[in-house]
N, C-alpha and C positions, 0 to 999 in steps of 0.2 A: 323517167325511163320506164316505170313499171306502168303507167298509166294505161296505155294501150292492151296490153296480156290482159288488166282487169277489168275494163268493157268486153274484152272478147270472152273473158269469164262470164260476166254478166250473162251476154248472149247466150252464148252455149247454155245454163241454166237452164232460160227461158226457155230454149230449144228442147231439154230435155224435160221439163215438163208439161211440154204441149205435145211429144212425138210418143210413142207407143217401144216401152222399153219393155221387148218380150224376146232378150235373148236367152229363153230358157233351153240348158244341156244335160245341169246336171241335176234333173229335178225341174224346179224355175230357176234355180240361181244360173249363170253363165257360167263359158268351160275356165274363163279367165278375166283379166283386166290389165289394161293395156295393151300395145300391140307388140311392143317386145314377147313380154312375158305370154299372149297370147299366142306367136309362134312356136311356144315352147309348151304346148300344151296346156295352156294357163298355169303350168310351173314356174320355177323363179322365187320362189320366196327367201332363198337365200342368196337371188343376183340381181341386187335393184341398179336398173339400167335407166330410168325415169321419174319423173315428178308420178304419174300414176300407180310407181312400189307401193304406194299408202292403202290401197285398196287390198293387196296381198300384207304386207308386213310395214308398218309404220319406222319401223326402226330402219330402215332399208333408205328413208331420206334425207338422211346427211351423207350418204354418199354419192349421191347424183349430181350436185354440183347446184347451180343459178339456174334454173331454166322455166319453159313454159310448156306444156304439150296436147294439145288440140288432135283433136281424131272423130273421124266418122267412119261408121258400121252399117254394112248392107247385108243383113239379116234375111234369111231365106225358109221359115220350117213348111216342109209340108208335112200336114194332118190327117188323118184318114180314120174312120170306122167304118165295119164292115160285120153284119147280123144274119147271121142262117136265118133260113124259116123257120117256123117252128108248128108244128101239128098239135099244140096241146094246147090251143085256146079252149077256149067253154061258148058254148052257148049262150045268149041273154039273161037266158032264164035260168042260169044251173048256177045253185052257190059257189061263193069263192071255198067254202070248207071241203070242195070236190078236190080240189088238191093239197091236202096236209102241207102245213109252215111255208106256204110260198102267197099267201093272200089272193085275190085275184091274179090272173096272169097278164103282164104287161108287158106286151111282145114291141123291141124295135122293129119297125117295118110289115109288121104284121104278119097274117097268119100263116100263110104259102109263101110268101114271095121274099124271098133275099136282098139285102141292098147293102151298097158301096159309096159311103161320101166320103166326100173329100171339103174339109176345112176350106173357106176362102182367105182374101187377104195372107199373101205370100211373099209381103216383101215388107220390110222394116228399115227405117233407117234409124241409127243411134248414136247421137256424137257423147262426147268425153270429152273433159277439161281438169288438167292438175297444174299445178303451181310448186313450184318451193324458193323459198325466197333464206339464202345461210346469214343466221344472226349472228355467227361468231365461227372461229375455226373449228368449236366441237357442237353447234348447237344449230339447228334448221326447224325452221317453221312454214308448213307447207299447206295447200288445201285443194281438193280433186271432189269433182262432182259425175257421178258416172250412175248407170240404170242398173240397178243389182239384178235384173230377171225380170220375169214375168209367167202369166200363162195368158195364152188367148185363144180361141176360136171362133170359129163363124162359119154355122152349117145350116146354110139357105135348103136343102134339100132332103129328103127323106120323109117317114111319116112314120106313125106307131101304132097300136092296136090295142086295145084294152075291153076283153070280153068280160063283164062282169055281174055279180050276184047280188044281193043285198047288203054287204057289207065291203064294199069295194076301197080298200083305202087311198086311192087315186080318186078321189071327190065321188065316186058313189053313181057315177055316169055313164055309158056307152062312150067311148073316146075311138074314134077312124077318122086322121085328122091329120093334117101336114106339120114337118117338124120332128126332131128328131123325139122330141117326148112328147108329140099330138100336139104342142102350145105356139105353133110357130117358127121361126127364125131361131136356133139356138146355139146359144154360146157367154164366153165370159170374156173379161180381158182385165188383170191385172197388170198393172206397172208400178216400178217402184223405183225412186231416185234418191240416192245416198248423197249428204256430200258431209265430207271426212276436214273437219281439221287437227291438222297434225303438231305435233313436236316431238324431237329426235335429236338426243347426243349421243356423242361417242363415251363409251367408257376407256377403249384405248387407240390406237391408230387404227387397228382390225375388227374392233366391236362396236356393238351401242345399242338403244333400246330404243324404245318407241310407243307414244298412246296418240289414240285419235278419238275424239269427239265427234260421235255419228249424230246427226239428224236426218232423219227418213222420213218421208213422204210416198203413199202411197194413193192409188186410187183404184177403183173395182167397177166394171158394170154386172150384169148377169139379164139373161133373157130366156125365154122360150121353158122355164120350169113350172108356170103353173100349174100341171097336170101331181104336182107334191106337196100341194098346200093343205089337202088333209094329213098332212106328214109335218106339216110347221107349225109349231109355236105362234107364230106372228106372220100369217099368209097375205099379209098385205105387205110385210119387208122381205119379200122373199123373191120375186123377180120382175123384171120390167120395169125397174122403177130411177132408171139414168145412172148417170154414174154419183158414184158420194169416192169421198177421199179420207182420209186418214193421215196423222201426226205423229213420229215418236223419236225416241233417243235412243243413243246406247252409247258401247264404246268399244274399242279396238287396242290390242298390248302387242307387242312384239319386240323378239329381242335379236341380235344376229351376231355370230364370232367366227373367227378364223382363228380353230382349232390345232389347224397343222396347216404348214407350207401349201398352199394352195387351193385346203378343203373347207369351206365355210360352212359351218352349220346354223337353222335358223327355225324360229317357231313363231307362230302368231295366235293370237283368240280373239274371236270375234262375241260380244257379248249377246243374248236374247234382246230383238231392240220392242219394248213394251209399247205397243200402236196404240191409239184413240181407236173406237170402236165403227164398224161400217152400219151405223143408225140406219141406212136403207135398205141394210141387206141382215138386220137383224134377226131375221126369222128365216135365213138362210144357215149362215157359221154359227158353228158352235159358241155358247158363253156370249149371245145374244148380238153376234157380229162381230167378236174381237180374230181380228187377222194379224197376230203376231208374226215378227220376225225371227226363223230361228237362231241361236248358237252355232257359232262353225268354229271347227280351228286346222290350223297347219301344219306340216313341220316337214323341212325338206333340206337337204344339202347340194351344195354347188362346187364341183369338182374341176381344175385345171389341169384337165388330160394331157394337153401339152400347152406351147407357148401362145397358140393361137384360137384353142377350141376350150368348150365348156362344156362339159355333163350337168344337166340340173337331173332332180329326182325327188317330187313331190306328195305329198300325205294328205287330203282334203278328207274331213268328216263334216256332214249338214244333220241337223239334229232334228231333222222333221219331225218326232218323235213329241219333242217339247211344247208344241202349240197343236192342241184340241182341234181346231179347224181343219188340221193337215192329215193327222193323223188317227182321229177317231174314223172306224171300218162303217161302212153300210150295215152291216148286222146290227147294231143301233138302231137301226128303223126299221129292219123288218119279219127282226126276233120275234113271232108270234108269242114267246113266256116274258123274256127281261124288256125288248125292244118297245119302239113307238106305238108298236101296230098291237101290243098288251095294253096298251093305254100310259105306258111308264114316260109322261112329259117331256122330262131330264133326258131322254133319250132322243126327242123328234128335233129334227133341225132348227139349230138355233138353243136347242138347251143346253143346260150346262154339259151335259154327255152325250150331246147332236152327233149326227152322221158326219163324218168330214170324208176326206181322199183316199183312206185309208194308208197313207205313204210311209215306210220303213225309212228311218234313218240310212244317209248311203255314203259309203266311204270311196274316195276314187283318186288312182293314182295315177301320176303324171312323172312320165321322161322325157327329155328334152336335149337337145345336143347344139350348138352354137359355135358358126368355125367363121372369124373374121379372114376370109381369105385376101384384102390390102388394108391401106389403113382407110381407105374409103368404104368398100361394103362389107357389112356381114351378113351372114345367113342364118336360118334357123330351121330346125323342124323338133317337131314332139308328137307324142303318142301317151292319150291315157285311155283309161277304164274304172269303170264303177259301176256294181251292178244298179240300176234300175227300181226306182225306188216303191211299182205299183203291186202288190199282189195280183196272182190271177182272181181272186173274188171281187176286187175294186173297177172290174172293169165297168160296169152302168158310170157312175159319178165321172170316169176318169176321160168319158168318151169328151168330158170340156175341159180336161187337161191331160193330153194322151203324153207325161212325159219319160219316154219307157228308152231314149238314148241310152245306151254302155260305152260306146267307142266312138275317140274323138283322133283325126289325123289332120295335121298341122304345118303350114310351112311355111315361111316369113323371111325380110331381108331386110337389113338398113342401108340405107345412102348417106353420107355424109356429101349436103351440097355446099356446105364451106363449113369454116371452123367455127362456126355459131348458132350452122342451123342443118336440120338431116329429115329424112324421108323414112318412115318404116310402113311396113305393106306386111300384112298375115293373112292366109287364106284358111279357114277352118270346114272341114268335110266330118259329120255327125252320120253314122253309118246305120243307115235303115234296121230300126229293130221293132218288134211287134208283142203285144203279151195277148193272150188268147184266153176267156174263161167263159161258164157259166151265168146268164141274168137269173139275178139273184130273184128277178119278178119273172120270172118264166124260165125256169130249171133247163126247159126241153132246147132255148135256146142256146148257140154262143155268141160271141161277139169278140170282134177283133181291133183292138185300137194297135195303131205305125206312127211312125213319124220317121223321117231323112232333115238332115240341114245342112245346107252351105252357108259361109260367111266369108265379106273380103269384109277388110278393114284397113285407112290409112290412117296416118297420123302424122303430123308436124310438131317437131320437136325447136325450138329456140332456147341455145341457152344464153345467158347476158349476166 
């Protein structure tokens, strides 16, 4: 009987690690998982409605029943940078010491002239696969394979300017030169594919726990940076050089109860998943290429407003904070006393206290309301927020991961096309938001990195 769902698992796998898993909302990570719980704002961790609960709360899968569920995702972000001019270049001949702590000046787009790109590659597609299979009336053993995020871009257009002196730390050259940092074609594309096996009992009729065994698989390109390679460590593992991938583990706990007459409460934590190192981009990330995964955790409640609707109301924190690559600032490299540009090693890209994104830890909450209005469809919508996880000083690095989304609007429905198999459908709208600052290589400029996204998503559920 089950033969069939585990081929289709198979595929799907395959599917996801050949396809470009860049549904980055909140940060890189996505706004959700599954398509229930992603009509619901990607809330839900205390209303598992499918084999895919395992990706929010593991403990959520003994109550979903035998089933199978298969889903594809049509992913939509568009990208955007946008650079004032800037009148404070230098002359050939005029040292970089002519403007205090800012090294030579290294303008996007150059001296006079302003520019507007836009990211290519604008459409994603991402399928998803979970499983649960009940060993007993209080115990299920389940497994889901789905794309945790990503970041990508791809900016064929633009060009940059680099007026320089005798000490120019952008390789020491005259740079007027296509590309957004003078090197060509620029951009990155991370993707990352989880897949979770689970096990889940009840502690009473209403409760029960839950852990998964994560194995993650990541992969990374990077292009168009060579104009930073007097800035790396290892200027030969630092751009251009294909994609490499990456291996690692962690784990996943959750627990869920029904508290009072209808109100369940539930948490989850997701552990640091420790990656194999990106050997061709070691002289890019910090701690010589390691791109860890960070910690997150949950914790939300699900309400039975009346006999036929649901409140969820969700708690998401990403600890971008905990892995070096994410979260060490640009000032690292171009702190004329502590930074790279002092000669301090540990500091230039790729050392152990490399430049990374500069990204703040981001907390974001999620509501969600669910009204089965017969016993064939139901409906959903949700609304979350979190702030944005870039400071205005990150803007240079962030132009090849602009992830500056806060607001996420949501709205989904199920079918049930018989009593063994159903349709659900969410549509998610990511509300254009922009962060504005200073190039930290040319004071005189700003620069403005946007992003918007749309997503449909369906899914087929089989239970048996």
């Amino acid at each position: 009987m089950i033969g069939k769902p585990i081929r289709y698992g198979l595929f799907i796998i395959l599917g996801l690690i050949i396809s470009s898993s860049v549904n980055a909302t909140n940060g890189y990570f996505g706004h959700g998982y599954g398509t229930k719980n992603k009509g619901l704002a990607g809330g839900g961790v205390a209303l598992p409605q499918d084999a895919m609960i395992t990706a929010t709360n593991p403990a959520g899968l003994v109550f979903v029943g035998e089933r199978v569920d298969l889903g594809i995702t049509f992913f939509s972000p568009v990208r955007n940078y946008s650079a004032t001019a800037s009148g404070n270049n230098l002359p050939d001949t005029t040292p970089c010491s002519a403007i205090p702590g800012s090294g030579c000046p290294f303008t996007i787009g150059g001296n006079q002239t302003a520019q507007s790109i836009d990211s290519d590659n604008e459409l994603f597609l991402i399928p998803h696969f979970a499983m649960n299979w009940i060993l007993s009336p209080k115990a299920s053993l389940g497994v889901s394979v789905y794309g945790n995020g990503g970041m990508n871009s791809d900016y064929s257009g633009g060009f940059a300017q680099h007026d320089d002196g005798s000490n120019a730390p952008l390789e020491g050259s005259l740079i007027t030169s296509a590309g957004t940092f003078g090197a060509g074609t620029t951009g990155v594309n991370l993707e990352q594919l989880f897949i979770n096996t689970t096990y889940a009992r009840k502690m009473t009729a209403t409760s029960s726990w839950g852990v998964s065994l994560i194995a993650a698989y990541q992969r990374f390109k990077a292009e168009g940076l060579g104009n930073f390679a007097g800035f790396s460590t290892n200027a030969a593992a630092l751009t251009n050089n294909g994609t490499d991938d990456s291996f690692g583990y962690g784990f996943k706990v959750g627990v869920q109860g029904e508290v009072l007459t209808g109100l369940t409460l539930a948490a989850s934590y997701q552990s640091r998943i420790d990656m194999d190192e990106f050997d061709k981009y070691s002289g890019l990330f910090a701690e010589k290429g390691d791109f860890d995964i960070p910690p997150t955790w949950t914790a939300g409640l699900a309400l039975k407003s009346t006999p036929k609707s649901v409140v969820t109301f969700d708690v998401q924190h990403i600890q971008y904070s905990d892995v070096a690559a994410i979260a060490n600032p640009m000032n690292n490299l171009i702190n004329t006393t502590t930074g790279c540009s002092a000669g301090v090693t540990s500091r230039c890209l790729g050392g152990a206290q490399g430049a990374g994104f500069g990204w703040r830890d981001m907390t974001i909450y999620k509501i969600g309301w669910q009204w089965a209005s017969s016993p064939s469809w139901t409906w959903r919508a949700g609304f979350s927020h979190g702030k944005q996880p870039i400071p205005d000083s990150e803007v240079v690095f962030n132009i090849l991961a602009p992830a500056v989304i806060e607001d996420h609007l949501t709205l989904g429905f199920s079918y049930d096309i018989s009593k063994t198999s159903e349709l659900s459908v969410q549509y998610m709208h990511g509300f254009k938001n922009s962060v504005t600052g200073a190039n930290p290589l040319n004071p005189s400029q700003e620069i403005t990195i946007e992003m918007y996204q749309n997503e449909l998503e369906a899914s087929w559920g089989w239970k048996f």
